[in-house]
C-alpha angles and dihedrals in degrees: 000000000000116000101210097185085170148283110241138148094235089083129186114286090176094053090042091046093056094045095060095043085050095054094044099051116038097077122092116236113271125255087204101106091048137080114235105267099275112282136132111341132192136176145228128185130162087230090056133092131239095225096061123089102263093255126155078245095041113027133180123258102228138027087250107054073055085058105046086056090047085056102046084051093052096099111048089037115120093175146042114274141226132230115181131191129203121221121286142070121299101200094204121218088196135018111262104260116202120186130182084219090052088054099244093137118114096038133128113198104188143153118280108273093007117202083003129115079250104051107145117223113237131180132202109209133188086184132114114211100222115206135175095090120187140160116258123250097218112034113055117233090021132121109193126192137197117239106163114220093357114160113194145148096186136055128189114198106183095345086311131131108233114211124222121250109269147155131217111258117344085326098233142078119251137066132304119191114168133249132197082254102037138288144329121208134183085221134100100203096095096061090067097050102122111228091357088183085075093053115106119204102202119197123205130184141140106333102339138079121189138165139196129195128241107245084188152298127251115176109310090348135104113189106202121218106273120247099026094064096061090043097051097046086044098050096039091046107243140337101301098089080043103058093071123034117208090222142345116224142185115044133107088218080071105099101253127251124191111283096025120143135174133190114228100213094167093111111059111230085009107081124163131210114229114194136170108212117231106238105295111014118127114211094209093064099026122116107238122191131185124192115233107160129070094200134035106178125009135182128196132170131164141255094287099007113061135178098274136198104349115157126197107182129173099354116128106224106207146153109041129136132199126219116199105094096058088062125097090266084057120178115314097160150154121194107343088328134110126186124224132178127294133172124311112341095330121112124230113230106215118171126224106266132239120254082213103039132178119181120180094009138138137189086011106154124215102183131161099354138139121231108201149154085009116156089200129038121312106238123351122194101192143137099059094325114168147170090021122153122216102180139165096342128141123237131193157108093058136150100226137357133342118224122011112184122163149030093355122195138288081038120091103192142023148131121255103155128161098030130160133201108173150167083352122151111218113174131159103007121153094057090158117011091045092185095083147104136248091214122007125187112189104181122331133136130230086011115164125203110179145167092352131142119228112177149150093018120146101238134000120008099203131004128201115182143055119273087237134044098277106157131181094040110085118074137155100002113158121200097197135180093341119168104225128184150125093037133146083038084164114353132071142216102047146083165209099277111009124187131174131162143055102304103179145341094259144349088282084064118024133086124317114205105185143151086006123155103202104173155152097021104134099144133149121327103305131020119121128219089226106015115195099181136171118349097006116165143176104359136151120216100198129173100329127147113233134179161098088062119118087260131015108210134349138075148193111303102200115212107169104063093040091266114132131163100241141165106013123143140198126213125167101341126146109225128152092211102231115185117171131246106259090059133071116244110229132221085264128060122277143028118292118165113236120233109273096242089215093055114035091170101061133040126038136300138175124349110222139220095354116160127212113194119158100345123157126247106207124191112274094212102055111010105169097053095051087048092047089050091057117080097216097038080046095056085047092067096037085053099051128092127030124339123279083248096059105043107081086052089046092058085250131128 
């Protein structure tokens, strides 16, 4: 059943007005601009020592030795506690592990002087700076070093992401036709590729981006890392993904680009650096990181006695790597999820971890903070995490996704309730696993995001729903006042805003989309401003400005597995109802994918029970400028995206 009130110019002024009073109003005054009420203070600097008292005079040296005292405090405090750092880079042997049974609740770590004129700027890296730098004998153009046992998939030359050396495609002529172990192929070129067990073939289609590793080549043949290559024809359904890789990475025999680098790793415990200078660099001055940890900060507490009121305000997190996908098992993925081996024939769903990971905690603070050269995801809330608060933090650079909160595979079940993610900036995420999110919810429940901007990300900007069918999780979740555009940059089918799943049991608890700019988008042949796709259900579309997408609004209603799109309604919103061209256009807004007649038991069919009141028609052929010529379309898009407060900081106007 669709309710089609009707599309009119005139609008909704009533629906608008209370979605921006809505947005405006639901978020609880920062604490941003003040100093935690005076307590028990300690001190870090990097010119301290670990052996002083941890005094403003005599600071420690690292943000352990802080933590030890914290700890030894722990139970004779009354009070929260107050680690300060002064400005610098703390280059971490290990990632910061805080535990409700260590005794590390109750403790802010923050920058010098946080949400003051003097705050001091202090970094947290997992990174090695790697030096002796010379040119190398036998490539021209190259500077090799030596780093030992180094294990890496990043490197960071001046603050600047340094790509692998790849090629398009298989990088070679000739024929691949693919093999239970592999590939055969009429050409020679890969019999000259130099350490071919470091090569990565990646695979790209639709939605999804995978890669598997070489495990060698041996005359016509390719033999492909086990057990990569079963996960991977298993996930992506066959060989037909598989026949053409979108690129091969990873080997010197690639002709080099600028700022392209490789790891010899041909000598155990002898590894060497390649790397290719940009115009300009000079080896012998540049600043070379290298990525070593795969955490920099975690947080763990237990069923009933979580990991309670921790703060971490103002501190940049950089420099970490991850290295799971350069195991056997490799990176057979959808979304930010990777499959490994269970029992039997059945796959294990893992999901791409946070570099800053809490996990059974609750009233935890990230506040203020940079997210940066990260080979994960940048920050992850799982595990019956509640009542956190994500606010007014950067995010980019990263590998994969920004920001993971929820029922996480490989769980199935679990309670976060009362998050919120708000007035963040998170901008070209995704830099390597392209097939990720800026913000992902899984399953919570009263989660608010809020007055964030999400731009310039390679596929979805924020995700609401699990990866799997869990119903009767998700409940009272509100996506309010975002700031939403330059998604979908490679890869297809998905959205600005994207939401699938059961989230609630009626309109008083379901999902509330409202205030929400969600722009400029008009890449490939399928991704949708708002996407409600499969299983959707009990969701309200308020007062949100949509267009210039493929497809405004609509989504796959999935019939056959019991997965509808169902009970969604749309009140004073400003659309301008794109749908592409491929696709008839109903008798309804939006762009819903008929069932494929041939085969009734795949592809999409009828929405159901959707309601239209109030809602905008802008002009298809210039958008932005009918919306900027009405005033409450106008004030949408002025409302969206983080508060006035934040933006300067933010690097926003």
């Amino acid at each position: 059943m669709v309710i089609l009130h009707h599309r009119t110019r005139a609008g909704a002024p009533t629906a608008v007005a209370l979605a921006m009073t809505v947005a405006m109003t639901v978020l609880p005054t920062s604490a941003s601009a003040e100093q935690p009420a005076a307590g028990p203070q300690l001190y870090v600097a990097p010119w301290g020592e670990d052996s002083w008292p941890g005094t403003l005079d005599h600071p420690f040296a690292t943000p352990a030795r802080a933590q030890q005292a914290a700890r030894a405090r722990a139970p004779r405090r009354t009070s929260g506690l107050v680690v300060n750092l002064r400005g610098g880079t703390y280059t971490l042997k290990e990632p910061l592990r805080l535990s409700e049974a260590a005794g590390d609740s109750g403790v802010i770590y923050q920058a010098y002087g946080y949400g003051t004129p003097r705050q001091e700027r202090v970094t947290l890296s997992g990174g090695r700076r790697i030096s002796g730098w010379r040119p190398d004998p036998g490539r021209r153009g190259f500077w090799r070093a030596d780093v030992g046992g180094l294990e890496t998939r990043q490197l960071y030359v001046d603050g600047r992401r340094a790509t692998r050396l790849s090629r398009e495609g298989a990088g070679f002529d000739g024929t691949l036709r693919v093999t239970k172990s592999g590939y055969v192929t009429t050409s020679a070129v890969p019999r000259s590729w130099k350490n071919p067990a470091d090569i990565e073939f990646v695979y790209r289609g639709g939605y999804v981006e995978g890669r598997c590793g070489v495990a060698g080549v041996s005359g016509t043949a390719i033999t492909m890392d086990q057990p990569c290559w079963d996960l991977a024809q298993a996930l992506y359904g066959g060989p037909e993904l598989l026949t053409s890789p979108t690129a091969v990475e990873n080997s010197p025999s690639f002709e080099p680009e600028p700022g392209g680098w490789y790891l010899d790793r041909s000598r155990p415990g002898h590894h060497e650096l390649l790397y290719f200078p940009r115009p300009g660099q000079d080896m012998r001055r540049a600043e070379v990181i290298a990525p070593v940890l795969e955490n920099l900060v975690t947080g763990t507490g237990r069923p009933g006695r979580p990991l309670h009121d921790i703060g971490l305000r103002g501190l940049t997190f950089a420099d970490a790597t991850w290295l799971a996908p350069s195991e056997p098992a490799g990176f057979a993925s959808a979304w930010s999820m990777y499959l490994r081996p269970g029992k039997g024939d059945d796959a294990r769903l893992l999901t791409v971890p946070g570099t800053v990971a809490f996990r059974a905690a609750e009233r935890i603070t990230l506040e203020g903070n940079r997210f940066t050269r990260l080979g994960a995801q940048a920050l992850e809330l799982s595990r019956n995490s509640s009542y956190n608060t994500i606010d007014g933090n950067l995010i980019d650079d990263v590998s994969d996704g920004g920001i993971l909160m929820g029922v996480v595979p490989p769980d199935q079940k679990g309670t976060d309730r009362g998050n919120r993610i708000t007035n963040n900036r998170i901008h070209h995420i995704g830099a390597e696993y392209h097939a990720a999110s800026a913000i992902w919810d899984t399953a919570t429940q009263h989660t608010t995001i809020a007055h964030n901007q999400v731009d310039h990300v390679p596929y979805t900007g924020i995700l609401s729903g699990p990866a799997d069918d869990l119903r009767g999780i998700m409940r009272g979740n509100r996506i309010l006042g975002n700031r939403v555009f330059a998604t979908n940059r490679l890869l297809a089918d998905g959205g600005g805003i994207y939401l699938r799943g059961e989230q609630g049991t009626s309109f008083a608890d379901g999902a509330v989309l409202s205030g929400n700019a969600v722009t400029s988008s008009k890449y490939g042949e399928w991704n949708v401003g708002i996407y409600t796709d499969d299983s959707t259900n009990w969701t309200t579309v308020d007062g949100n400005a949509v267009y210039d997408y493929v497809a405004a609004i609509g989504g796959c209603s999935e019939e056959w597995g019991d997965r509808p799109v169902r009970n969604v309604r749309y009140r004073g919103n400003f659309w301008d109802d794109a749908v592409p061209s491929w696709l008839e256009r109903r008798d309804f807004p939006g762009a819903w994918p008929p069932a494929d007649e041939a085969h009734p038991d795949e592809g999409c069919g009828d929405p159901h029970d959707l309601e239209f009141t109030g809602n905008t028609l802008l002009s298809p052929r210039d958008p932005g400028q009918t919306c900027a010529a009405d005033a409450r379309c106008a004030a949408v898009l002025a409302n969206a995206g983080p508060l006035p407060r934040y933006r300067q900081r933010l690097g926003l106007r």
